[in-house]
C-alpha positions in Angstrom: 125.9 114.0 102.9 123.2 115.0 105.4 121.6 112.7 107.9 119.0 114.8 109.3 116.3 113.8 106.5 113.0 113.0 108.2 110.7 110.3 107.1 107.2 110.8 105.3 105.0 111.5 107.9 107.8 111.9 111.1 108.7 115.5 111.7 112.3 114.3 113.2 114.3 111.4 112.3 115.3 109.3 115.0 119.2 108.4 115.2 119.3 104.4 115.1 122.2 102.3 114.4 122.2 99.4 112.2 125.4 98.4 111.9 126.5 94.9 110.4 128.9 93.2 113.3 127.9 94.6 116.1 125.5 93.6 118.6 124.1 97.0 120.3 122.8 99.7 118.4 121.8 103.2 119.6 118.2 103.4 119.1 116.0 106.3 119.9 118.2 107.8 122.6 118.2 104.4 124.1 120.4 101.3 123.3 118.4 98.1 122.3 120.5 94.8 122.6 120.3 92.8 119.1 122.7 90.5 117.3 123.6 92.0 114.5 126.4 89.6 112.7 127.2 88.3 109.0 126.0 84.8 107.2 127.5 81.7 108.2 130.6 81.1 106.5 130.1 78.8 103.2 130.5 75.4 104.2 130.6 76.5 108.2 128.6 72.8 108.7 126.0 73.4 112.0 127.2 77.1 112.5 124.6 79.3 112.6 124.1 83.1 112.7 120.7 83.7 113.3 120.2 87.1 115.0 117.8 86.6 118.1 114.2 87.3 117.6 112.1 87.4 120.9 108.9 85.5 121.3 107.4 88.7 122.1 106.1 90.0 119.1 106.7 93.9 120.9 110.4 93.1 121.5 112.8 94.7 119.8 110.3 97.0 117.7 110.2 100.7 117.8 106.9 102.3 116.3 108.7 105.6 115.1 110.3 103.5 113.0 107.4 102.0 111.1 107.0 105.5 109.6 110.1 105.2 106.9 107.6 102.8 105.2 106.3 104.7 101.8 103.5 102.1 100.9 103.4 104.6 97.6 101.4 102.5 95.2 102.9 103.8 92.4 106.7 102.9 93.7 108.7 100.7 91.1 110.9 99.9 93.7 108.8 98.2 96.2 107.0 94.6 95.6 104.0 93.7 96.9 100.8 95.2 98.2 100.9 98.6 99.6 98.5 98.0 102.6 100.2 94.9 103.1 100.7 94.6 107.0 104.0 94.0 107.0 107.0 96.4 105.7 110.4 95.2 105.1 112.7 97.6 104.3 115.9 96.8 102.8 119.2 99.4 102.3 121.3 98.2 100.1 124.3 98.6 97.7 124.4 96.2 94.3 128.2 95.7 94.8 127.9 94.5 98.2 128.6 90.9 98.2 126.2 89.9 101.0 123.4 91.8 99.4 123.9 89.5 97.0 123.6 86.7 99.2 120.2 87.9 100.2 119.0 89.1 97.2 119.5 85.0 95.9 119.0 82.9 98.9 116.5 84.5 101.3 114.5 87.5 99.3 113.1 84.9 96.8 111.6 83.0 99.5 110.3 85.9 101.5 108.4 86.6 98.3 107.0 83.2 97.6 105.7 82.8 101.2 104.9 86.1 102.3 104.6 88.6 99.6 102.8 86.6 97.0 99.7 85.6 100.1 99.6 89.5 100.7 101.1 89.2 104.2 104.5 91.4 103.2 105.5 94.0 101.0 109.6 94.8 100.3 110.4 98.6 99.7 113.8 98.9 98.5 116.4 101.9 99.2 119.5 102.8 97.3 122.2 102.7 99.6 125.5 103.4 97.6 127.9 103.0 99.7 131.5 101.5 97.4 132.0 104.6 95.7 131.3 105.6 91.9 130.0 102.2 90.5 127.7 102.1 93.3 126.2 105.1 92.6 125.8 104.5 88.9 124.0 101.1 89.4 121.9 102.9 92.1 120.7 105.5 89.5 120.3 102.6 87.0 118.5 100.4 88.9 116.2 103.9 89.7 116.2 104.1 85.7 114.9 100.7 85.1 112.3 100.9 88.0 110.8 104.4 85.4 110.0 101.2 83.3 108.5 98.8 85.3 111.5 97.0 85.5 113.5 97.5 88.8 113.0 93.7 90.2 114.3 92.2 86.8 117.2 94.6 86.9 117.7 93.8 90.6 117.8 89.8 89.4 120.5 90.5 86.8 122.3 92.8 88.9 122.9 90.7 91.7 123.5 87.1 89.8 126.1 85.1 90.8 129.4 86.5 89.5 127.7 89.9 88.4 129.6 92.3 90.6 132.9 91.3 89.3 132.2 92.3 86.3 131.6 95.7 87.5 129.0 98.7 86.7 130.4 100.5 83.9 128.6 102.2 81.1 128.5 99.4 78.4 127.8 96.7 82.0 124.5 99.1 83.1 123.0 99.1 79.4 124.0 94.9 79.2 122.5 94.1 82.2 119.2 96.7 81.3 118.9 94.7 78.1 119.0 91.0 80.1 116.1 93.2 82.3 114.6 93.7 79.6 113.6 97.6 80.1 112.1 98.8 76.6 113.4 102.1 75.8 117.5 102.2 75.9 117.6 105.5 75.3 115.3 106.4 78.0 117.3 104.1 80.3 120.7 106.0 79.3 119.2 109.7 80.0 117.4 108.5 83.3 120.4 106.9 84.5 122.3 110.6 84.4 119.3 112.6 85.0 118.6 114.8 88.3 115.8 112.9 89.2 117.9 109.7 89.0 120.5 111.6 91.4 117.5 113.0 93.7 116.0 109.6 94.6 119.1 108.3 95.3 120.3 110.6 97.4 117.3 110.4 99.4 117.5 107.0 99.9 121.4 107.5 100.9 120.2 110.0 103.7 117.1 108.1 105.1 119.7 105.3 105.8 122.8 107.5 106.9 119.5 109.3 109.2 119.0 105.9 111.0 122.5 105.3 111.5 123.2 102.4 108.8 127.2 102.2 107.9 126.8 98.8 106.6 124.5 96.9 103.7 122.6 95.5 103.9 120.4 96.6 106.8 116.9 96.5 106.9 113.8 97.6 108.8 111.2 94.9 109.6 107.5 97.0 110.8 110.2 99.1 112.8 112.4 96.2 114.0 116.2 96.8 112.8 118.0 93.7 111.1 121.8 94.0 110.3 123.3 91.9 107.9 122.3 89.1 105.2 120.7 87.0 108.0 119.4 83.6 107.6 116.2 83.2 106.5 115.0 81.8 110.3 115.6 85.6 110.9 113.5 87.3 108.7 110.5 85.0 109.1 110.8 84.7 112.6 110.5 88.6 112.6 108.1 89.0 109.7 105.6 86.3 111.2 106.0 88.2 114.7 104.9 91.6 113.0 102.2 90.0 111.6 100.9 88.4 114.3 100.6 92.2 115.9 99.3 93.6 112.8 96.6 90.8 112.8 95.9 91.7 116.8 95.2 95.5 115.9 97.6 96.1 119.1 99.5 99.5 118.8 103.4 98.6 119.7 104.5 100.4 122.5 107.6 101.6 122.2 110.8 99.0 123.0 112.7 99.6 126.5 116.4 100.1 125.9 118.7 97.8 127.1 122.3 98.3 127.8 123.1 95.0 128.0 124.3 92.6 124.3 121.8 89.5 123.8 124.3 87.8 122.3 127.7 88.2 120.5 127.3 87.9 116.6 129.7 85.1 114.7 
């Protein structure tokens, strides 16, 4: 698999680690000092594992990173306005259990607050990484999106208890009925077709590009976030990247720091 893709409109990717459980990641040559852990345990009462956001809407943020943002109109796979000033990014594998967490718990509020006021926009990116059944739900969920029906095939994808029923043939068409994509048939030949394949596999190398080993891992107007943080996380780091948006400020470029803000629960 190659990892030297570029993103539209960078002439190099940039090598930048996002790696769930670890709290430094190589980031543009540099190291940047982030906490990078997975959710609280279920029923963990008062623990929390809320990766630091600074006050300092700058911190943390690398401008060259911005650039992996499409903002294609015409993407199924992306909700909310395309000139929407904030991007987040999400890479992510539908038989990763934590995806799931995120895709039930925190996504549908990010939408209701953010998304639906115009304030964020989600891009999503295939990031099989679990082995043949992730890449055929990949290609699926690619499918459904021909049909305007990627987010509904998302939500059935990722219910609770859907991963253990696996990704099979006969599972894919199932859960593309309860999405309610129109055309089976087209469904079926998308699924296996080279265009299918082709999308995916770009998505695989614009993560494996910036370094992501883990799902899910996301890019926040170029601030990296590993894991299925809590939703204090994302909003902290959303509201802080609109606040700069709303400024007109061009981000300067984070310093790297050798130093861990914090070890990750």
């Amino acid at each position: 698999m190659s990892t030297s893709t570029s993103p539209k409109g960078s002439a190099k990717a940039k090598p930048v680690a996002i790696v769930a459980g670890v709290a430094a990641a190589a980031v543009l040559l540099g190291v940047v000092s982030y906490t990078a852990t997975k959710p609280a345990s279920p029923g963990a009462a008062g623990s929390s594992s809320v990766a630091e956001v600074s006050a300092d809407p700058a911190a943390g943020v690398y401008p060259e990173l911005e650039a992996y943002a499409r903002r294609d109109a015409s993407d199924g796979l992306a909700l909310g306005r395309a000139d929407a000033p904030v991007v987040l990014i999400e890479y992510a594998d539908f038989k990763c259990g934590y995806c799931g967490k995120f895709a039930r718990d925190t996504e549908p509020v990010l939408v209701e607050k953010y998304v639906k006021n115009g304030t964020l926009r989600i891009e999503w990116r295939n990031f099989p990484i679990f082995g043949e059944e992730s890449e055929a739900v990949a290609r699926a969920s690619w499918a459904a999106g021909q049909q305007g029906r990627f987010w509904e095939f998302h939500r059935a994808a990722y219910a609770e208890g859907a991963k253990e029923k696996g990704f099979g043939k006969d599972r894919l068409a199932a859960l593309a009925k309860e999405a309610g994509v129109p055309d089976a048939a087209r469904f079926a030949k998308d699924s296996e077709g080279a265009a299918a394949r082709a999308a995916v596999g770009r998505d695989q190398e614009q993560g494996y590009a910036l370094g992501a080993t883990s799902t899910p891992s996301f890019l926040v107007n170029g601030r990296p976030i590993a894991g299925a943080q809590p939703l204090e996380t994302f909003t902290e780091a959303i509201e802080a990247a609109a606040k700069t948006a709303k400024s007109g400020k061009k981000q300067q470029p984070a310093k790297p720091s050798a130093t861990p803000s914090g070890a990750g629960r």
